[in-house]
C-alpha positions as CSV (number, residue, x, y, z in Angstrom):
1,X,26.4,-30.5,-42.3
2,X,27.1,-29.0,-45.7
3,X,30.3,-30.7,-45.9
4,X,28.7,-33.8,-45.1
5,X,26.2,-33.1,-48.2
6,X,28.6,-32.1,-50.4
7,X,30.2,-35.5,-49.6
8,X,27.2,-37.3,-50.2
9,X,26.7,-35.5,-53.6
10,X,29.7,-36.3,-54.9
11,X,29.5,-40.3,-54.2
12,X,26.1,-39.7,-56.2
13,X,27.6,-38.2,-59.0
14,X,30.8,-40.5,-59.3
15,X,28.2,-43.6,-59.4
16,X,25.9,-41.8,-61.9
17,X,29.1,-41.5,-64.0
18,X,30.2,-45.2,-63.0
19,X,26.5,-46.3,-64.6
20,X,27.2,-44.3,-67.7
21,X,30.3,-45.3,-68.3
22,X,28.8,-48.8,-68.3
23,X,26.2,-48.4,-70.5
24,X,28.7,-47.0,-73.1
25,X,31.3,-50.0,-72.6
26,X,28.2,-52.3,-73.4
27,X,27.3,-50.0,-76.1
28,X,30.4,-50.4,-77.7
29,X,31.4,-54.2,-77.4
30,X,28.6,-55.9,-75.3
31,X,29.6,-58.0,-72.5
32,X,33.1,-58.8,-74.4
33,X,36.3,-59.0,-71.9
34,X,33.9,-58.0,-68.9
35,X,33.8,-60.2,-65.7
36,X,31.4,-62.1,-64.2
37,X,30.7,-59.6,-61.6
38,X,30.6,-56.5,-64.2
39,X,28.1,-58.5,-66.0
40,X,25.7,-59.1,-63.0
41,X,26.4,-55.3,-61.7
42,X,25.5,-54.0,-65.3
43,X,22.5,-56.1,-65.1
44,X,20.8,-55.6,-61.5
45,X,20.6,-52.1,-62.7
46,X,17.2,-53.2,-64.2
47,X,15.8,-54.0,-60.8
48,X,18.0,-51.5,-58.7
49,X,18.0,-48.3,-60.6
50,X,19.8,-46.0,-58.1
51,X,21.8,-47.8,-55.9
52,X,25.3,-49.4,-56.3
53,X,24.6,-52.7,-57.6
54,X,28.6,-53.8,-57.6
55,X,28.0,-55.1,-53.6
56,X,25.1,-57.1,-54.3
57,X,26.4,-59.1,-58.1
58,X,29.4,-59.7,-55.3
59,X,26.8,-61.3,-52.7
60,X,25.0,-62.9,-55.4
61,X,27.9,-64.6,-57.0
62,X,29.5,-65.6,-53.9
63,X,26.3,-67.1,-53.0
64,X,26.6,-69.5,-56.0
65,X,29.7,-69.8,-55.6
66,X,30.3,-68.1,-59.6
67,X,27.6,-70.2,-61.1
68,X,25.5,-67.7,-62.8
69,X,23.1,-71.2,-64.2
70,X,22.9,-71.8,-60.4
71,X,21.9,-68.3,-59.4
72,X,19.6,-67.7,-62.0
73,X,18.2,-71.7,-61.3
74,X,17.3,-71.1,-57.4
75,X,15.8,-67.4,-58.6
76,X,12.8,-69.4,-60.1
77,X,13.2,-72.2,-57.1
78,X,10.9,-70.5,-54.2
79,X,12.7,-68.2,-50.9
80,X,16.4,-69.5,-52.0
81,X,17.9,-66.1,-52.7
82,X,16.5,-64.1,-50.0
83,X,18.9,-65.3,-48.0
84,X,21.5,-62.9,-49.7
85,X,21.8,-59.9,-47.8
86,X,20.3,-57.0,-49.7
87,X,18.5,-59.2,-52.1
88,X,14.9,-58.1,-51.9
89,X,11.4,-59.6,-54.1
90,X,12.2,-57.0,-56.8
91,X,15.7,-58.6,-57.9
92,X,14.6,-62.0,-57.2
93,X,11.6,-61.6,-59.3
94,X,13.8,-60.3,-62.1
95,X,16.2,-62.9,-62.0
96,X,13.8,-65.4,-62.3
97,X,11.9,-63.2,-65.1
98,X,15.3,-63.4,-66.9
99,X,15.7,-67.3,-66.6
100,X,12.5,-67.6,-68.0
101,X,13.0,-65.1,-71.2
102,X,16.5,-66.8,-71.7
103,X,14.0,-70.2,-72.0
104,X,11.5,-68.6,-73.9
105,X,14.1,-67.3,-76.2
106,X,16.1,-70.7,-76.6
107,X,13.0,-72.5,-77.4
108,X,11.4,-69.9,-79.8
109,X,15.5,-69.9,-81.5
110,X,15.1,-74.3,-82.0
111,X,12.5,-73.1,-84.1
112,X,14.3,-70.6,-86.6
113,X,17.9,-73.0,-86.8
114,X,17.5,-76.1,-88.9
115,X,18.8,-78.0,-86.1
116,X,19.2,-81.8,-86.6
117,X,18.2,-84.0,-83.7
118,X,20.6,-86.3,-82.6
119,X,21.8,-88.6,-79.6
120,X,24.7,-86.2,-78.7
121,X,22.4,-83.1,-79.0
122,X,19.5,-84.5,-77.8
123,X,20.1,-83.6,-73.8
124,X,20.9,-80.3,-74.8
125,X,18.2,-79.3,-76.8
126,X,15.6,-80.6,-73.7
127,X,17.2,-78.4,-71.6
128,X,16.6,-75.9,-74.2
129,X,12.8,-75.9,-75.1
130,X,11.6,-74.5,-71.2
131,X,10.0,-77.1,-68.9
132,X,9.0,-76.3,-65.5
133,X,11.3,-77.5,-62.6
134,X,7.5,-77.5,-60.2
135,X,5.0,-79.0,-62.8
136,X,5.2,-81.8,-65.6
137,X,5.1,-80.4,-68.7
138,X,4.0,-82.5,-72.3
139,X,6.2,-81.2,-75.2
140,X,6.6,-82.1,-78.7
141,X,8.9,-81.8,-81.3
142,X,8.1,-81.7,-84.9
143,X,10.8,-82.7,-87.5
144,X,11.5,-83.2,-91.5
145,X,12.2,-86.0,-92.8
146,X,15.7,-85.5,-91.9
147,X,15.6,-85.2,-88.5
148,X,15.8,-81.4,-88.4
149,X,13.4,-79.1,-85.6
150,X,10.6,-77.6,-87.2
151,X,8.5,-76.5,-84.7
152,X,8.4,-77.3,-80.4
153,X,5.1,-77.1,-78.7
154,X,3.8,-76.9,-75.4
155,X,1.2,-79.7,-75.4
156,X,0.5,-79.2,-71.7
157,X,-3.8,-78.7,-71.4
158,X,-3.2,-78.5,-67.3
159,X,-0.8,-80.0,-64.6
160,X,1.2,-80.3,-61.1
161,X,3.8,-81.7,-60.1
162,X,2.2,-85.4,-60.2
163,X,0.9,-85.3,-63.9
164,X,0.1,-83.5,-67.0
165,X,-3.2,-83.3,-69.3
166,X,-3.0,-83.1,-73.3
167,X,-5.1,-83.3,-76.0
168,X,-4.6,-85.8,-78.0
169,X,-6.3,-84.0,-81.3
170,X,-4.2,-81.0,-80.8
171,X,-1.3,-83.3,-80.9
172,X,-1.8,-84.3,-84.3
173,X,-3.0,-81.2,-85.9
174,X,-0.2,-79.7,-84.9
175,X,2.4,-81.5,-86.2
176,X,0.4,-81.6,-89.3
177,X,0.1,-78.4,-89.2
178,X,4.0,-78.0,-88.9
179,X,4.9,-80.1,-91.4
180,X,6.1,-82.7,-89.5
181,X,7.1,-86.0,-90.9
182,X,8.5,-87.1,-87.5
183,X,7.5,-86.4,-84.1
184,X,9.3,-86.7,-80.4
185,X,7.2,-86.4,-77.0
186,X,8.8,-85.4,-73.9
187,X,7.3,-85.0,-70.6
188,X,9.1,-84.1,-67.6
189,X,8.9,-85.9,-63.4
190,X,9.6,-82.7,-61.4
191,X,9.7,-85.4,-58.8
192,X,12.8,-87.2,-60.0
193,X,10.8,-90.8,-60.3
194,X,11.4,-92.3,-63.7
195,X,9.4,-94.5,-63.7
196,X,6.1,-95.4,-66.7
197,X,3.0,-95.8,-66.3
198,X,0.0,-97.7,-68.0
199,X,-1.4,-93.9,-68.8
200,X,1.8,-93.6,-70.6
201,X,2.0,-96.1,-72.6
202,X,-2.0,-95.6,-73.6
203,X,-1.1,-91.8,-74.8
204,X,1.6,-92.9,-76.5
205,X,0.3,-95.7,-78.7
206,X,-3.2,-93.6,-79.2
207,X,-1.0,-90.2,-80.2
208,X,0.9,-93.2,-82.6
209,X,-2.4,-94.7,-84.5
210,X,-3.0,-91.0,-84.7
211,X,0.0,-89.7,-86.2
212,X,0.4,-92.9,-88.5
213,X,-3.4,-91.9,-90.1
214,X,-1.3,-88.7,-91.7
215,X,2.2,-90.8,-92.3
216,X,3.9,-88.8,-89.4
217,X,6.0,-91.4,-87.5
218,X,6.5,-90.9,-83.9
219,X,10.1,-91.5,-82.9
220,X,9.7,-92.1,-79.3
221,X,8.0,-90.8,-76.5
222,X,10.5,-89.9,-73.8
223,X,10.4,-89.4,-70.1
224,X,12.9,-86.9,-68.2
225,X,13.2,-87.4,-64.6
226,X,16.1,-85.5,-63.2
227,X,19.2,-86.5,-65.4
228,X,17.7,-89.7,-66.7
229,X,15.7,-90.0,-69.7
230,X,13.5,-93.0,-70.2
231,X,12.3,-94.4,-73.3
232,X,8.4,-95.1,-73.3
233,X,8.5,-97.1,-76.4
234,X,11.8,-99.4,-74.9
235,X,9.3,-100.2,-71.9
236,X,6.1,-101.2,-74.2
């Protein structure tokens, strides 16, 4: 019995020093040169403090076949994970608590870069400003005259997965209130149907007379259903 102890309190204190070791590496150069799976291992020691995590980034990695945009994507999509063995609420809660700060964050950044908006960044920067996958979501983006981000707001009042509320004054003071010269609307289909309707087109040509009354133009109003984005003002 006390050699199996002994035993048991030497695995303890080799992992302990496997953690710190870990914690120094990142200390000193991030995750630079690290793998995949070191990266996951060093992170689920946020939501598995004592264990070795090194099994489960393997499980979790396997299980998205490397795709850490995958694993991190069907973290926030319902009961998907819990079919990894040894992944419990705690880690899937975190994961999807991560994928939600790395949205925050990429949003709240648009608003600190004087980022042009173009065609070829255009899908990029959607992806970036943090819509939900389950509920349609009204965004805007405020921009100079020259087409660079200036601000990105969450317009949403409430919604499901079938439709989204704004309000159509906040709209405008807003982007006034951001300096806006130009304006985009986006509003996401959770659904995947891309197709416009009449209460579409109404917001958009009311938020328009609006914006017009302060000489902000609205660029376009545009609709993202899966990978296809629609044009509202190409349909009117």
């Amino acid at each position: 019995m006390a050699g199996t102890k002994e035993k048991n309190n030497n695995k303890k204190n080799v992992h302990s020093g496997h953690r710190e070791r870990m914690q120094n590496k990142f200390k000193e150069i991030g995750f630079k040169g690290w793998s995949k799976y070191e990266i996951m291992e060093y992170m689920l020691y946020f939501s598995i403090p004592r264990a070795d995590t090194n099994p489960y980034a393997h499980s979790l990695l396997d299980y998205s076949c490397g795709s850490v945009v995958k694993l991190l994507n069907d973290a926030c999509d319902g009961d998907k994970l819990k079919s990894v063995a040894g992944i419990g609420d705690k880690t899937i809660l975190y994961l999807k608590s991560l994928k939600s700060f790395i949205d925050y964050y990429r949003a709240e950044e648009l608003k600190y870069k004087p980022i042009r908006l173009t065609r070829d960044n255009f899908t990029e920067v959607i992806n970036s400003i943090g819509m939900s996958r389950e509920n349609e979501n009204i965004f805007m983006i405020c921009l100079d005259k020259h087409m660079r981000i200036q601000n990105v707001l969450d317009l949403t009042v409430d919604s499901d997965m079938y439709g989204a509320r704004t309000d159509t004054d906040k709209v405008v003071r807003y982007a006034a209130a951001s300096n806006a010269a130009n304006v985009v609307l986006v509003h996401n289909h959770p659904s995947g149907f891309d197709g416009i309707s009449k209460q579409d087109i109404i917001m958009t040509n009311k938020i328009d007379s609006m914006l017009r009354t302060l000489n902000i133009f609205l660029v376009d109003h545009y609709i993202i259903a899966d990978d296809k984005i629609v044009s509202v003002r190409m349909s009117m």
